[in-house]
C-alpha positions as CSV (number, residue, x, y, z in Angstrom):
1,X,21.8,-4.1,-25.3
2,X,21.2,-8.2,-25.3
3,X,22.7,-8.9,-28.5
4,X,21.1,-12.0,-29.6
5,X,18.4,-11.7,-28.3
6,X,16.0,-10.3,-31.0
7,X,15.6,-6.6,-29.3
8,X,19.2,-5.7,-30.2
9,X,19.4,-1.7,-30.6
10,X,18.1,1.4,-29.0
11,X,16.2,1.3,-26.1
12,X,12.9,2.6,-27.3
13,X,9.6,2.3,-25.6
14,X,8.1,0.3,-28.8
15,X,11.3,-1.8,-28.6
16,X,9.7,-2.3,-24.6
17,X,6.0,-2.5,-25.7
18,X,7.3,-5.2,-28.3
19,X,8.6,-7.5,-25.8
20,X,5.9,-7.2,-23.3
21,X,3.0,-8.1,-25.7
22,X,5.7,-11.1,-26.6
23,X,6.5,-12.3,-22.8
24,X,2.4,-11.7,-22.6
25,X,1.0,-13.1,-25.2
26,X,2.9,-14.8,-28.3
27,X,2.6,-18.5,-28.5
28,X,6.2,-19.3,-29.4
29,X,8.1,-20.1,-26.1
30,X,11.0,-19.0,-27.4
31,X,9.7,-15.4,-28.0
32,X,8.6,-15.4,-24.8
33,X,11.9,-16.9,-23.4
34,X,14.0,-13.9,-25.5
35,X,11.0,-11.3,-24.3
36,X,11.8,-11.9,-20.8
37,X,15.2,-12.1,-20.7
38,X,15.2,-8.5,-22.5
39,X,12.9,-7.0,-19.6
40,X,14.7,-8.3,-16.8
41,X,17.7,-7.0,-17.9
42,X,16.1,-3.8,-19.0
43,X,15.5,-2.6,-15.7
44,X,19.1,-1.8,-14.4
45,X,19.7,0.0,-18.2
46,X,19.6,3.7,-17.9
47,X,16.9,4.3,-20.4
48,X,14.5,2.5,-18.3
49,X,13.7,5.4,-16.2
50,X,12.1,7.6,-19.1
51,X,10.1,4.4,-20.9
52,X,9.1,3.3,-17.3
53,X,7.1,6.7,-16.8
54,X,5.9,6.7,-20.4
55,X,4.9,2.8,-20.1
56,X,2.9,4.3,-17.1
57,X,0.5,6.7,-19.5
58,X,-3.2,5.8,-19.3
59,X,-3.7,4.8,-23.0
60,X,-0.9,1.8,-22.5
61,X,-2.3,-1.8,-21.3
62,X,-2.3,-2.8,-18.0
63,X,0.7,-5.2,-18.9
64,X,2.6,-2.5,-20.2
65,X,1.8,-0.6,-16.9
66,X,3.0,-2.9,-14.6
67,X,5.9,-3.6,-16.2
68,X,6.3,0.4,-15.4
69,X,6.3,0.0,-12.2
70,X,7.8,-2.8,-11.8
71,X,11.1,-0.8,-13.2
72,X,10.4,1.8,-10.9
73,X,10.5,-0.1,-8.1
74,X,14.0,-1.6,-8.7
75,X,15.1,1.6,-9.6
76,X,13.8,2.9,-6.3
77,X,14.8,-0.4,-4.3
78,X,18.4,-0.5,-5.6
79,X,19.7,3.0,-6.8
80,X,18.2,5.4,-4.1
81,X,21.1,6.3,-2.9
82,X,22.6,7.7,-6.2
83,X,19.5,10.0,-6.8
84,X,19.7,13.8,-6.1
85,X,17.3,15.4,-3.3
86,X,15.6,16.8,-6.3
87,X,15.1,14.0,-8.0
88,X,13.6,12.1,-4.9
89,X,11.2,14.7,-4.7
90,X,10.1,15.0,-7.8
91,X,9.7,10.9,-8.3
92,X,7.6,11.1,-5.2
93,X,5.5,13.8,-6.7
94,X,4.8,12.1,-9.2
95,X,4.5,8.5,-8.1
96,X,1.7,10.0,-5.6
97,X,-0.4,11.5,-8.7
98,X,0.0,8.3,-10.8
99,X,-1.2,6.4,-7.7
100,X,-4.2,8.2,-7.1
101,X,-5.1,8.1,-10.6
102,X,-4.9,4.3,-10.5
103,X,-7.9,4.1,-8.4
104,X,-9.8,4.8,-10.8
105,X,-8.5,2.2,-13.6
106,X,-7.3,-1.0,-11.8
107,X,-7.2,-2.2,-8.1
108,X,-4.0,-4.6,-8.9
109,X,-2.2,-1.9,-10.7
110,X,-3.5,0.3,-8.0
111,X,-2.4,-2.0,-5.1
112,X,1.1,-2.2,-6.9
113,X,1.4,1.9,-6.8
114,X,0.7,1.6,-3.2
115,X,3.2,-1.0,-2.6
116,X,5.7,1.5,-4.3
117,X,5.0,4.9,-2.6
118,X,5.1,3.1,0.8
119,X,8.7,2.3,-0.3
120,X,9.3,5.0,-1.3
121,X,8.1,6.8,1.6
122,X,10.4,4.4,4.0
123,X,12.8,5.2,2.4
124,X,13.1,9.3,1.9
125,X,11.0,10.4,4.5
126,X,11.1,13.4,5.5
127,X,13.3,14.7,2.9
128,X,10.6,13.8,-0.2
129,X,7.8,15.6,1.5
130,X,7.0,16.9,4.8
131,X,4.6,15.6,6.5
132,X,3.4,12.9,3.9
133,X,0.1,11.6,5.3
134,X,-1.6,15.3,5.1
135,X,0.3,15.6,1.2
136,X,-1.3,11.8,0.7
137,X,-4.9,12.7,2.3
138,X,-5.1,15.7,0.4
139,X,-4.1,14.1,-3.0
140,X,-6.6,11.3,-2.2
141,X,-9.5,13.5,-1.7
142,X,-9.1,15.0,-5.1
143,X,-9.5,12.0,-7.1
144,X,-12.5,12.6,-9.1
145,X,-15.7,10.2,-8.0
146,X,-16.9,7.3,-10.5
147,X,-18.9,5.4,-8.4
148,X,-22.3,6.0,-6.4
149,X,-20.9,6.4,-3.5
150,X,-20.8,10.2,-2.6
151,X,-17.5,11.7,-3.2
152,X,-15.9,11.6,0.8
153,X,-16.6,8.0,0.8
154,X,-14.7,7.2,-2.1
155,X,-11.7,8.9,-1.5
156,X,-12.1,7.7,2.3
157,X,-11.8,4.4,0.9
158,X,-9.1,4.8,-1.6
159,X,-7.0,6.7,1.0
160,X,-7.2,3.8,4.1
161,X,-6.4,1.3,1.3
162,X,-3.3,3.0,0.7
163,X,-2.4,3.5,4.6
164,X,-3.2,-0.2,5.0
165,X,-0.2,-0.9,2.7
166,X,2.0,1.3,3.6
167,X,1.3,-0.3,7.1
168,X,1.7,-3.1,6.2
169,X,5.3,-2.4,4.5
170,X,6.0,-0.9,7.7
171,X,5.6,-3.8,9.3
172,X,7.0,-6.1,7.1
173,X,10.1,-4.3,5.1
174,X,14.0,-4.3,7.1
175,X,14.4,-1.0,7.6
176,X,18.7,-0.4,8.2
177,X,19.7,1.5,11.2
178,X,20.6,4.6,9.3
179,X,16.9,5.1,8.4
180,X,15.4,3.9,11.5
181,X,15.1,7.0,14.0
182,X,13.9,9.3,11.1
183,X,11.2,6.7,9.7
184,X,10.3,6.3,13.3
185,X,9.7,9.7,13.5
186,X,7.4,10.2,10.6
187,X,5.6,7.1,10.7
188,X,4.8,7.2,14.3
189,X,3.4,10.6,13.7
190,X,1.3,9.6,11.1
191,X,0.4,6.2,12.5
192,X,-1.4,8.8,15.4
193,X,-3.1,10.7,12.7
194,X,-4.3,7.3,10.7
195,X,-5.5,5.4,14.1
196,X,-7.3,8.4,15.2
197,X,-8.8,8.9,11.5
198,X,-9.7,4.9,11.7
199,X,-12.1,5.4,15.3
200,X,-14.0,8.1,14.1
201,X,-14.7,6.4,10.7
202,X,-15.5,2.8,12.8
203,X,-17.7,5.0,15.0
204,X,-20.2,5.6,12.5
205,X,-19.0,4.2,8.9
206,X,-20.5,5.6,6.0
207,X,-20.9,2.4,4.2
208,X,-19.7,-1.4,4.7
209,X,-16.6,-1.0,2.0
210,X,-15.6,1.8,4.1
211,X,-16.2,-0.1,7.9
212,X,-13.9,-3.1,6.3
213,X,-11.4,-0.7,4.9
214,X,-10.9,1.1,8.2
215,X,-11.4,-2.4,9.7
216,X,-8.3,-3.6,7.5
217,X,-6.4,-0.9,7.7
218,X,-6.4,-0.1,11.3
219,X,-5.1,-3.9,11.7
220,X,-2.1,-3.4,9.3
221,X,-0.7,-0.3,12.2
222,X,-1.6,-2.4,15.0
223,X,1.8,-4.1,15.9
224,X,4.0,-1.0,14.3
225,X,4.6,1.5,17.5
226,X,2.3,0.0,19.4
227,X,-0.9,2.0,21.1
228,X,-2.4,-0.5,23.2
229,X,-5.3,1.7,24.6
230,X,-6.1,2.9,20.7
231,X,-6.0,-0.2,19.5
232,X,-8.4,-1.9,21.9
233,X,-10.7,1.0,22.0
234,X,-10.9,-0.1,17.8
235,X,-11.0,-3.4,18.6
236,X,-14.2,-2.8,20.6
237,X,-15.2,-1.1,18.2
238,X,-14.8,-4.5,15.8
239,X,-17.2,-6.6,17.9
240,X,-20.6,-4.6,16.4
241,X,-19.4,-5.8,13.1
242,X,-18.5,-9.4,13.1
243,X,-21.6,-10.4,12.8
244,X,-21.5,-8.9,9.5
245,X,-20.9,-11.4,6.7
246,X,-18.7,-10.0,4.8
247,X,-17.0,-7.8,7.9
248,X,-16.5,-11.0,9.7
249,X,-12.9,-11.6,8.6
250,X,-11.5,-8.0,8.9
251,X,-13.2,-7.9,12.0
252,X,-11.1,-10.7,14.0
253,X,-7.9,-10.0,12.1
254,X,-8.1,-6.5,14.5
255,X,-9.6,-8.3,17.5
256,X,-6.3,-11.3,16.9
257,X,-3.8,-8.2,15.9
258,X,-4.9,-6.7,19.3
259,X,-4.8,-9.3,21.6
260,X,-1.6,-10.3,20.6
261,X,0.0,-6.9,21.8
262,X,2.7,-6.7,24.6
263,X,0.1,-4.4,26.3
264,X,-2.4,-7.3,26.4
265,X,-0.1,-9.0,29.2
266,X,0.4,-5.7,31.2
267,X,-1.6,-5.8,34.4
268,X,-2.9,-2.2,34.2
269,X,-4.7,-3.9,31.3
270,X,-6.7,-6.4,33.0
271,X,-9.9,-4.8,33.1
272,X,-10.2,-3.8,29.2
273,X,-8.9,-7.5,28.7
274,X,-11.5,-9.3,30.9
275,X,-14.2,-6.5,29.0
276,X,-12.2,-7.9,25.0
277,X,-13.1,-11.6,26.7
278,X,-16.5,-11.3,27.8
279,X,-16.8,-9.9,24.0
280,X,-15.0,-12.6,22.1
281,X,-16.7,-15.1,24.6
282,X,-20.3,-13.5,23.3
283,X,-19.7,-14.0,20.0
284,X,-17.0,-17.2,20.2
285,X,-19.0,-18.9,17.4
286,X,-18.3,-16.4,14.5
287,X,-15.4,-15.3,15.9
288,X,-14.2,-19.2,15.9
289,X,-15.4,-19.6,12.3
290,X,-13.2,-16.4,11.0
291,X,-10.4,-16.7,12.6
């Protein structure tokens, strides 16, 4: 494919590795002009689905990596709909047990997993695994511990990192009308699960990373199917820690997110709003300074 432009021939994964290290880091423009123009095109080629999952083996750069998933998710984003059920379920398989394992290596690469599953997710729910969030806090709380923390809190934060994402791509990605009522469905079910999961953690967080992960993540789910009671009862929860330093900001990104509800205007809400203003009121100078 590209004839003429240097990587003429099959499709190999050193022909791939070739042109990232030269898009990445050869000093001749034009390398870097020919490297690119072979990747981009690359990713609609057929081949790319078999070097994108052996770009995505541990002992490859990070470069190499994210040029994986990058073909992944065009492959994902534009050819869903010509993938068997068996195939969807499989890639989803999979994608969740290269995301977990990307914890461990690389929070960008790790971030960009998340940001694929959740599409992923949107888009094959239920069909590529029943209920999903139990499948992704299960797989979460086997990833192997690295840190000091003890081995709950690190996969506790790991797995609200990827539920503030996928939030977040909830929130933020068009979802068509076909897919609606059945993403609905699963995400509202799991948004229940996650909020619930968020207000016990707040209640009595095990560390600081994991108060602003729950912090951040419980923020990302507030506008999607809406739970004004749940989401003030969290925000309440916010107020002990915006004090904090480095809690401030996650802090009144939940107490904004919540105000900013429909419920907030409702007048069976007055009460818990005149208790959130008192709060904000309390501690208007921090809160001012964040926000």
């Amino acid at each position: 494919m590209n004839e003429g432009t240097g990587y003429e021939g099959v499709n190999t994964l050193d022909t791939a590795l070739s042109a990232i290290h030269s898009l990445y880091f050869d000093n001749n423009s034009d390398r870097k002009a020919t490297a690119n123009e072979w990747l981009t095109a690359f990713v609609e080629d057929e081949a790319s689905w078999e070097t994108a999952w052996e770009l995505l083996d541990d002992h490859h750069p990070t470069e190499a990596r994210f040029y994986g998933v990058t073909i992944l998710e065009y492959k994902i984003g534009r050819q869903w709909g010509g993938l068997s059920e068996d195939v969807r379920q499989s890639l989803c398989s999979s994608l969740l047990e290269k995301t977990t394992g990307a914890y461990l290596q690389n929070e960008a690469l790790f971030n960009k997993f998340c940001t694929i599953l959740a599409l992923l997710l949107i888009k094959g729910v239920p069909d590529v695994m029943e209920d999903f969030e139990d499948s992704v806090f299960s797989s979460f709380k086997a990833i192997p511990n690295t840190e000091s923390e003890d081995d709950d809190t690190f996969s506790e934060i790991a797995t609200l990192k990827f539920f503030k994402v996928l939030g977040e791509e909830l929130r933020d990605r068009f979802i068509t009308a076909k897919r609606k009522k059945a993403v609905d469905t699963e995400m509202q079910r799991a948004k229940s699960k996650v909020m619930e999961w968020c207000l016990q953690s707040i209640e009595n967080p095990q560390s600081e990373a994991v108060a602003e992960a729950v912090l951040d993540c419980a923020a990302a789910w507030t506008f999607s199917y809406q739970d004004f009671e749940m989401s003030l009862r969290l925000a309440a929860h916010a107020f002990s820690h915006i004090e904090h330093q480095a809690l401030c900001s996650s802090a009144c990104k939940l107490i904004s997110e919540t105000i900013s509800l429909d419920g907030a205007f409702n007048v069976t809400s007055i009460e818990e709003m005149t208790q959130l203003g008192s709060q904000i009121l309390q501690t208007r100078t921090v809160f001012d300074a964040a926000v």
